[in-house]
C-alpha positions in Angstrom: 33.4 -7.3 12.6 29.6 -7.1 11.3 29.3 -4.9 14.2 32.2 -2.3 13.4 30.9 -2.5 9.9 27.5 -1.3 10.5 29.2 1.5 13.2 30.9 2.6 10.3 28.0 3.0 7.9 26.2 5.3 9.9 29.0 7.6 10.4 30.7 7.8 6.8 28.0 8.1 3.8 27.0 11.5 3.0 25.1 10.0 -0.3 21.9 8.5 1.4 19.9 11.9 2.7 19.4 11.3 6.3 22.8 9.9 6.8 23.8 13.3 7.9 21.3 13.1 10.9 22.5 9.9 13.1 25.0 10.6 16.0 27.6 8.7 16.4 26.2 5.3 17.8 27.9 2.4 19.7 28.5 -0.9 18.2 25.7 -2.8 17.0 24.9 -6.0 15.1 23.2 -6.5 12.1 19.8 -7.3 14.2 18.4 -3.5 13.1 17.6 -5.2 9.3 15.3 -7.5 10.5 11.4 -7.3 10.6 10.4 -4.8 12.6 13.4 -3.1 13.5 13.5 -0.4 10.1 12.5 3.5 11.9 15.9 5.0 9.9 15.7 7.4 7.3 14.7 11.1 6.9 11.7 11.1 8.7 12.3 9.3 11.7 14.2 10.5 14.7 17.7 8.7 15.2 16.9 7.1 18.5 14.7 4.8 17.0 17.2 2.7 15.5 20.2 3.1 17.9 17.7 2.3 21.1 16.6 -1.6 21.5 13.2 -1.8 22.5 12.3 -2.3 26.5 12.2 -5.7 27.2 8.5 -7.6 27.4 7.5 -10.6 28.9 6.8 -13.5 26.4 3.4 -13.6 27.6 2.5 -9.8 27.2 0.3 -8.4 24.4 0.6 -5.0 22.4 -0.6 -2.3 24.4 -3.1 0.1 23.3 -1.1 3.1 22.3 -0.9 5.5 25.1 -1.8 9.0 23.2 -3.1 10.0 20.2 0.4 11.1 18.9 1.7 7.8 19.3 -1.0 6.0 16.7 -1.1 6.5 12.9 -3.8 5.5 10.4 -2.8 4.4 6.8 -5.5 4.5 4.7 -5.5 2.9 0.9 -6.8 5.6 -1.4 -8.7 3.8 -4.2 -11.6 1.8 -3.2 -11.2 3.3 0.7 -12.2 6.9 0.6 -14.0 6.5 -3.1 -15.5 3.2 -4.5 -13.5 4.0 -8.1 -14.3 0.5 -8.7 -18.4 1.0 -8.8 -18.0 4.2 -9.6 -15.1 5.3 -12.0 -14.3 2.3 -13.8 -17.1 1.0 -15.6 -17.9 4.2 -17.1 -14.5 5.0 -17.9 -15.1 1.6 -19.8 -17.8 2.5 -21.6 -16.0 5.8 -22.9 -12.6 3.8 -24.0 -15.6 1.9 -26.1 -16.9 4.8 -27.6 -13.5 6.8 -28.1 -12.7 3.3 -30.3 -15.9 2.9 -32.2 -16.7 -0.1 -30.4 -20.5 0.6 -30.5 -21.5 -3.0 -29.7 -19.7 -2.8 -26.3 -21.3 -1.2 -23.5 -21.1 -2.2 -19.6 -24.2 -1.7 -17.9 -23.8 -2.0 -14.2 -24.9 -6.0 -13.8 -23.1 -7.0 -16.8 -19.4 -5.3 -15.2 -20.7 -6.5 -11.4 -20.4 -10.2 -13.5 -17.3 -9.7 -15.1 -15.4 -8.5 -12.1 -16.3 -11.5 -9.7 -15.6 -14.0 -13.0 -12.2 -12.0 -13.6 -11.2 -11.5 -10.0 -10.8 -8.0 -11.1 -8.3 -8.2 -13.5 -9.1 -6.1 -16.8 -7.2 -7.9 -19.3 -9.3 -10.7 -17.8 -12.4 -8.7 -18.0 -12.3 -7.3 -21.7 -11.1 -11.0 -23.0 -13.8 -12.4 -21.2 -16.5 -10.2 -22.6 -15.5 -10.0 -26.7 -14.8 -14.0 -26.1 -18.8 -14.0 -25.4 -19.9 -10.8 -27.7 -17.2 -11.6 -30.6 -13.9 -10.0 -31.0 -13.9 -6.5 -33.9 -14.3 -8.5 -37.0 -11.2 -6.4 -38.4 -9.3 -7.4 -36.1 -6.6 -9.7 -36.7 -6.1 -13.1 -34.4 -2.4 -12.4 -33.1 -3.7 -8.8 -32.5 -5.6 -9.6 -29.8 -3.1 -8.3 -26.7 -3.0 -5.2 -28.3 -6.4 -4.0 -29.3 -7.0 -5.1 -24.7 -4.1 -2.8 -24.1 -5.4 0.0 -26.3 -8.8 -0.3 -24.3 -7.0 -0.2 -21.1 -5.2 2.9 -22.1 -8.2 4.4 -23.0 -9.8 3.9 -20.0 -7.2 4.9 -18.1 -7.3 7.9 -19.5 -11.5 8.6 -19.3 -11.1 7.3 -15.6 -8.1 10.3 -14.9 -10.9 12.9 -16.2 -13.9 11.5 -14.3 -11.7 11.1 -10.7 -10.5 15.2 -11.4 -14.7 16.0 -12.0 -17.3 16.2 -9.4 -19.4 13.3 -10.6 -17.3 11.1 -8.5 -18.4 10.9 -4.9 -16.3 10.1 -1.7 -17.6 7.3 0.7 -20.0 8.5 3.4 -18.4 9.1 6.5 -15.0 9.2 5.3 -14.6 13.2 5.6 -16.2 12.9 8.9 -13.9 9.6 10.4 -10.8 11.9 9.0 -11.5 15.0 10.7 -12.2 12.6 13.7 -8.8 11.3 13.7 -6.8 14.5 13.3 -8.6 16.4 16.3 -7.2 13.4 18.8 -3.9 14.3 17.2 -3.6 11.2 15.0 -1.6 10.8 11.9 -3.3 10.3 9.0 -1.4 9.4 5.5 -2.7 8.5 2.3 -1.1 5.5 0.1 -0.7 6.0 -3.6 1.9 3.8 -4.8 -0.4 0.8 -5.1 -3.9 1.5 -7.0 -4.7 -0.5 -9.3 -5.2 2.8 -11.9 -1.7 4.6 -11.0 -0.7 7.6 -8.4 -1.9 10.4 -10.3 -5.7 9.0 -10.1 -4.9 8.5 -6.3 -3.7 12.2 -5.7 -7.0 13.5 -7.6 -9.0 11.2 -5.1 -7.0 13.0 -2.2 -7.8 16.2 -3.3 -11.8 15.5 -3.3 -11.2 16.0 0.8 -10.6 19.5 0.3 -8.1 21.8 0.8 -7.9 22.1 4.4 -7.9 18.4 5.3 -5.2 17.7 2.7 -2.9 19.9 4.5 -3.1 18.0 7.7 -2.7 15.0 5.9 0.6 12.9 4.8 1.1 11.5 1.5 3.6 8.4 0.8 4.0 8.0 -3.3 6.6 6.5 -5.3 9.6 9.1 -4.4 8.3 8.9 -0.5 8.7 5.2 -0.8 12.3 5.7 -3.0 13.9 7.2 0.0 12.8 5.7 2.8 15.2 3.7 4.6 13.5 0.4 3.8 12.7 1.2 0.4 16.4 2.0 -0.5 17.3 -1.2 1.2 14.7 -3.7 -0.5 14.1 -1.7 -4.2 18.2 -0.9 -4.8 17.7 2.7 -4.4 20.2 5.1 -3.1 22.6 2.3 -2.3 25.9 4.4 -3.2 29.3 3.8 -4.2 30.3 5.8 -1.0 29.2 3.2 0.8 32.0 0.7 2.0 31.9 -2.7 0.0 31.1 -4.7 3.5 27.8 -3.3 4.3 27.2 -3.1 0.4 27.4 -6.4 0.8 25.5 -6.9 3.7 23.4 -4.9 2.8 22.7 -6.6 -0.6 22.4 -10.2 1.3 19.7 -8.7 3.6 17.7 -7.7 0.8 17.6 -11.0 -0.9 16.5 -12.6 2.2 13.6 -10.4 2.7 12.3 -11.1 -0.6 12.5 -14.8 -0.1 10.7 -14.7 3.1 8.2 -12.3 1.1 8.1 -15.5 -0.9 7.7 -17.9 1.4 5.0 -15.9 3.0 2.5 -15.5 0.1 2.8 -19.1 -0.9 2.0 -20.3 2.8 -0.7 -17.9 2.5 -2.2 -18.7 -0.9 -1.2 -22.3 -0.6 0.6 -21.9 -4.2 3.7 -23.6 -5.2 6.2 -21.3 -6.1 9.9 -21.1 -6.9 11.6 -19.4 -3.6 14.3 -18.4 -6.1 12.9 -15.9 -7.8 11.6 -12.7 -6.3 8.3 -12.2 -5.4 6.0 -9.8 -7.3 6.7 -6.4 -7.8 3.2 -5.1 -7.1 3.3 -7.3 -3.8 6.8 -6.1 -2.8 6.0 -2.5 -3.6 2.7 -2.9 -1.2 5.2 -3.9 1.4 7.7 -1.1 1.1 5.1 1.1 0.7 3.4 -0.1 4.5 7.4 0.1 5.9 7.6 4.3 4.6 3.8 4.9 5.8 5.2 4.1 9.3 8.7 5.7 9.2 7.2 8.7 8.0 4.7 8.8 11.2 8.0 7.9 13.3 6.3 5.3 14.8 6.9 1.3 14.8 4.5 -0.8 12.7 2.3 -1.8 15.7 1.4 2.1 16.1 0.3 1.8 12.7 -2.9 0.7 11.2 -4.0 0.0 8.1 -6.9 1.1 6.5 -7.4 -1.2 3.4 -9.7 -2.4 0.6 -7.8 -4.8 -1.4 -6.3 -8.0 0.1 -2.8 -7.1 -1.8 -2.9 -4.4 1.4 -4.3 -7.3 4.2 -1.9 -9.9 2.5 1.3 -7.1 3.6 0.1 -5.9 6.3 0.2 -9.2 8.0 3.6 -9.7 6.4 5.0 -6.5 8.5 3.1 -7.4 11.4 0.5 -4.1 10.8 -2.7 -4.0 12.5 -5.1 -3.8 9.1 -8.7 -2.9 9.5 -10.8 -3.5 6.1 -13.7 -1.2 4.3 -15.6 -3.2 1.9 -16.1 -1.9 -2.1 -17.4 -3.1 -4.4 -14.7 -4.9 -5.9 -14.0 -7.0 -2.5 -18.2 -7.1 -1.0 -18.0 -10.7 -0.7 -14.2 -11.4 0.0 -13.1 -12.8 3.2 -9.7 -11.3 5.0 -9.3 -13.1 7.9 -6.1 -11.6 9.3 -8.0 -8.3 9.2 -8.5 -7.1 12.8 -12.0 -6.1 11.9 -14.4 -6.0 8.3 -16.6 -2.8 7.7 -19.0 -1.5 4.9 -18.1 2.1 5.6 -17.6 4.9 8.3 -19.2 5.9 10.8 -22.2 4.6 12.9 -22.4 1.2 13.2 -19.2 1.0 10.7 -15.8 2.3 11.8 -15.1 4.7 14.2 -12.1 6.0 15.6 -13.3 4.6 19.1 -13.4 1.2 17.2 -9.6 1.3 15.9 -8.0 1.9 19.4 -10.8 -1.1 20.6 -9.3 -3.5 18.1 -5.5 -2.6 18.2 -5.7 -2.5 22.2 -7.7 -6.4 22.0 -4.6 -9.3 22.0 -3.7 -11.0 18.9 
């Protein structure tokens, strides 16, 4: 029956957009919504979910990818190909200070290097942290305090957007260079901007410091990328149609629920919390994932094929969740972080950092 079902809801919906492009296929069960198994939706060739994988022996490992065409490189934006975080931020800080009259704040570069390792990063964390030693605006009322921290935030949100789209903010070294690298052997290369910790709009004007010509070789996956991928439909509730028959709706539905409870499962193992497996997990977290699940779909190529460039451990954290080869670049946000599910830890690009030549050694080496 669960095999008719799903026969059926390839062949009938005309409502989800790459619907229209699967032939008719044979019976199968519900195995394609497991990990691993998503390559449907509008940029992936058909074959990939009607065709079971050849058959490996248990003992085999992952082999090296045999071309170029046949590996993709998924690269975070902020923090990977510009340190924002040493930067953009702290200046954008310092204007959000002065656009608010807040002459007694200012961040000089040791004083915001402190408050990011006390805050883990977090901004609320940071500001609260930093009036709680200074003193609070003396006009400011107690039961104000959440707002006056999201005005700054806003404010340097908005300083931060006009720094990234100037020239004042630099690129990492090597990162033009490692790029070009990767697109001459016929790589794909696509840029993440769902995730940033300062919105996709300040990730796009980081993609377009790479120029003009690189840009165009590149692939992008943002929000509505990640909205209608197959996965992303499935797990975020989007593009799940009436037309759709009330079985696989239902399926459907179910499978969603269980991914987020093993998405869970998986970051309390990892972080050794205690949480409650009925609830979903975090939306930022879940959002990392989906976004990883597009990046490969729209490369055509299972998650193996696919490596992660990354510089935040919300990326390592969900790229071992989908099984992605990650490789990390160090900012300064993470410099003395550990990510030991990374396949290898770098300071940069190029030379003795990372090379192409060193991401095909590492995804060719056994787990």
């Amino acid at each position: 029956m669960e095999a008719c079902a799903f026969s059926r809801c390839l062949l009938l919906p005309r409502s989800v957009p790459f619907a229209k492009k699967l032939p008719s296929p044979s019976p199968a069960p519900l195995w394609f919504l497991r990990e691993g198994s998503f390559a449907s939706s509008k940029f992936c060739k058909p074959s990939r979910v009607l065709s079971p994988a050849p058959c490996a022996s248990p003992s085999s490992s992952s082999p090296e990818p045999s071309n170029s065409g046949d590996l993709a490189l998924l690269f975070e934006v902020e923090g990977v190909i510009a340190d924002v975080y040493r930067f953009g931020n702290r200046q954008a800080f310092n204007v959000a200070f002065q656009k608010l009259g807040l002459d007694c704040a200012n961040w000089p570069e040791p004083v915001y290097v402190d408050l990011m390792r006390r805050s883990g990063g977090d901004e609320e964390k940071m500001l609260t942290l930093f009036f709680n030693r200074i003193g609070w605006p003396t006009s400011l009322p107690t039961n104000e305090k959440d707002s006056f921290v999201k005005s700054v935030l806003h404010q340097k949100k908005k300083a931060l957007e006009e720094y990234v789209s100037s020239s004042n903010l630099p690129l990492r070294p090597g990162v033009e260079s490692f790029i070009d690298d990767a697109l001459k052997e016929g790589i794909h290369v696509i840029m993440l901007t769902t995730y940033g910790r300062n919105g996709e709009k300040t990730a796009r004007s980081l993609i377009e410091k790479l120029g003009q010509d690189r840009v165009s070789k590149v692939k992008i996956v943002g929000k509505k990328e990640v909205e209608e991928s197959f996965y992303g439909q499935l797990i975020l509730g989007k593009g799940l149609s009436s037309s759709l028959d009330e079985k696989l709706l239902k399926e459907a539905t179910k499978a969603a629920y269980m991914e987020k409870k093993r998405i869970a499962e998986e970051v309390a193992s990892i972080l050794k919390l205690s949480v409650d497996i009925s609830t979903a997990p975090s939306e930022g977290f879940e959002m990392v994932v989906v976004t990883l699940r597009a990046g490969a779909e729209l490369a055509d190529l299972p998650v193996k094929n696919c490596v992660l460039i990354s510089g935040s451990q919300t990326g390592v954290l969900a790229a071992e969740r989908v099984a992605m080869p990650c490789v990390v670049i160090r900012n300064s946000l993470t410099a003395r972080a550990e990510f030991q599910s990374a396949k290898v830890v770098m300071d940069g690009f190029g030379g003795a950092d990372l090379t192409i030549s060193k991401v095909r050694s590492k995804i060719g080496s056994s787990e």
